[in-house]
N, C-alpha and C positions, 0 to 999 in steps of 0.2 A: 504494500500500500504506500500512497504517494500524497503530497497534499497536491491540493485542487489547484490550479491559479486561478486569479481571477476570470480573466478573460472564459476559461474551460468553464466555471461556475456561471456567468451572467451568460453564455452562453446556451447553456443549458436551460437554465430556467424562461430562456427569450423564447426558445423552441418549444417548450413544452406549454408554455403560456399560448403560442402562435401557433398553434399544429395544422398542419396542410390539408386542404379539403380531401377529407376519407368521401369512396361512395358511398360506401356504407357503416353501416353503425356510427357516424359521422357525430351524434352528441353522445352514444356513450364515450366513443375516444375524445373528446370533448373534455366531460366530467370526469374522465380520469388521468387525462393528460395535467389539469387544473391543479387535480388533487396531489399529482405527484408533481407539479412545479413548488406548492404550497409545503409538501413535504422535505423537498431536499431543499429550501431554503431556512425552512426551521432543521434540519440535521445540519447544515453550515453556522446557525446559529447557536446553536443548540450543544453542538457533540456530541447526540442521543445515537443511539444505534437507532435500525430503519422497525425493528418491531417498537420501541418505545415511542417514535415519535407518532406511530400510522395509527396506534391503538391511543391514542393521549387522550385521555376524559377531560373535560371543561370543568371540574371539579381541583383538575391538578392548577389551575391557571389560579392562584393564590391572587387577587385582586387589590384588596385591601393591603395585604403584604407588602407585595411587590415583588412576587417568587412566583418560579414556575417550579412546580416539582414534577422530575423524574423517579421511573419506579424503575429500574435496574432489570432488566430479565436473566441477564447475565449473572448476575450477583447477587442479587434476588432484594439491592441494598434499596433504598431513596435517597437523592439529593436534590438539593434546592439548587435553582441559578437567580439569578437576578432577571424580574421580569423587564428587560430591556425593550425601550421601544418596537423596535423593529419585528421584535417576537408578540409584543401585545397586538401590531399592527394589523399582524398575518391571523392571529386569531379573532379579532374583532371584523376584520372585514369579512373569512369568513362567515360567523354569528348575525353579521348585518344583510350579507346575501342570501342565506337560508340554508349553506351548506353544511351544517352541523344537525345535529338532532338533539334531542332535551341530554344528551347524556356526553357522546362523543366526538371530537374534533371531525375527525374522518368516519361517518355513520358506515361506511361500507367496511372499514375494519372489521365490523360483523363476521366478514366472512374470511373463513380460513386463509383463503390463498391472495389474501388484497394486499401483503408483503412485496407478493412476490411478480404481482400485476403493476405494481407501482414498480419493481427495477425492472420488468419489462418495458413499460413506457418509456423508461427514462435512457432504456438499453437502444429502442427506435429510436427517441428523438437525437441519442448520441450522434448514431450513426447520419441520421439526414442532416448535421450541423458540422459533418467531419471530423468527431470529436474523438479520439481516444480513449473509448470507455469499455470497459473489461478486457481490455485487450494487454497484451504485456507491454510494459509499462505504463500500462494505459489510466486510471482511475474507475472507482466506483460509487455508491453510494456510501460505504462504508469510509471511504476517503474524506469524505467530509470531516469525519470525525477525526481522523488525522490534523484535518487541515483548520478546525477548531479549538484544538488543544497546542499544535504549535503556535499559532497565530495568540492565543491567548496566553502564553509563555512569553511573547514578546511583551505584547498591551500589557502585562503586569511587571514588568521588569524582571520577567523569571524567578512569580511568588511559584513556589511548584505546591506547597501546601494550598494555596489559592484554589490553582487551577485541577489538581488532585482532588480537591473537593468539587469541583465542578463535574470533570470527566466523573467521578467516583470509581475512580484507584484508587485499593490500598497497599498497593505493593511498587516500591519505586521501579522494581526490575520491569512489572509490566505497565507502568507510567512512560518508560526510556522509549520505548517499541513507536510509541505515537507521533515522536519529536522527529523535525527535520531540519535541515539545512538544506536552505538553498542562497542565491545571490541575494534577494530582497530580505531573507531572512536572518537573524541573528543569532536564531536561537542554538 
């Protein structure tokens, strides 16, 4: 795994917000092109793995707080982040267009396999934007999450307890795994 660049990220999210006239099925790839533009913008924001952010209940969105809280699937832990604008953004706009239901961010999470329909989508709209995704060297969704926790390694002057509480690691050895270097990067 690799971090994202920008350019690769806004990229991505332009294509999948934009998707090219289907003959058919033309609004469900619509609504779930949508869904997985809204997803992988909150895993770049976020550093959630792709099942924490597809399943995220409106209950986790802490308001009053100012916290979004993650339930770990991986680790079975919780952490909080700071409800940063950009993430209240995406879920209020959401909630104002009707794409939520009384309980869940993403209501089609419901079903089993809407993980893996969301890195399908995102796996087409790579390809139609020329993007190097899943491929070797390439990136994924789960790069996000790389590219979250470096990026936030820099932004905190490399607090690692900081941002360890954010990803939620608790092990430095598998905290190291996430960090990159590159030219823009310092970390």
């Amino acid at each position: 795994h690799r971090v994202v660049e920008l350019t690769e990220y806004a990229t991505l999210v332009h294509t999948l917000l934009n998707p090219p006239l289907a003959p058919s099925r033309r609004t469900e790839r619509n609504k779930l092109w949508r869904d997985a533009a809204d997803v992988v913008q909150l895993l770049r924001l976020t550093g959630g793995r792709l099942n924490e952010i597809v399943r995220i209940r409106l209950d986790q969105f802490l308001w009053t707080k100012g916290k979004l809280r993650l339930y770990a699937t991986k680790t079975e832990n919780q952490r909080d982040l700071p409800l940063w604008d950009c993430i209240k953004e995406i879920a209020q706009r959401r909630i104002q267009e009707g794409l939520t239901d009384d309980e869940l961010l993403f209501p089609r999470a419901k079903t089993a396999t809407f993980d893996n329909a969301i890195a399908r989508a995102c796996r087409k709209a790579a390809r139609l934007a020329n993007l190097n995704y899943g491929r070797t060297n390439g990136f994924t969704c789960h790069s996000l999450r790389h590219t979250f926790i470096t990026d936030m390694m820099e932004a905190s002057g490399n607090n690692v307890a900081l941002v360890m509480s954010y990803s939620g690691h608790k092990s430095l050895e598998s905290f190291k795994i996430y960090l990159h270097r590159s030219e823009e990067r310092r970390v």
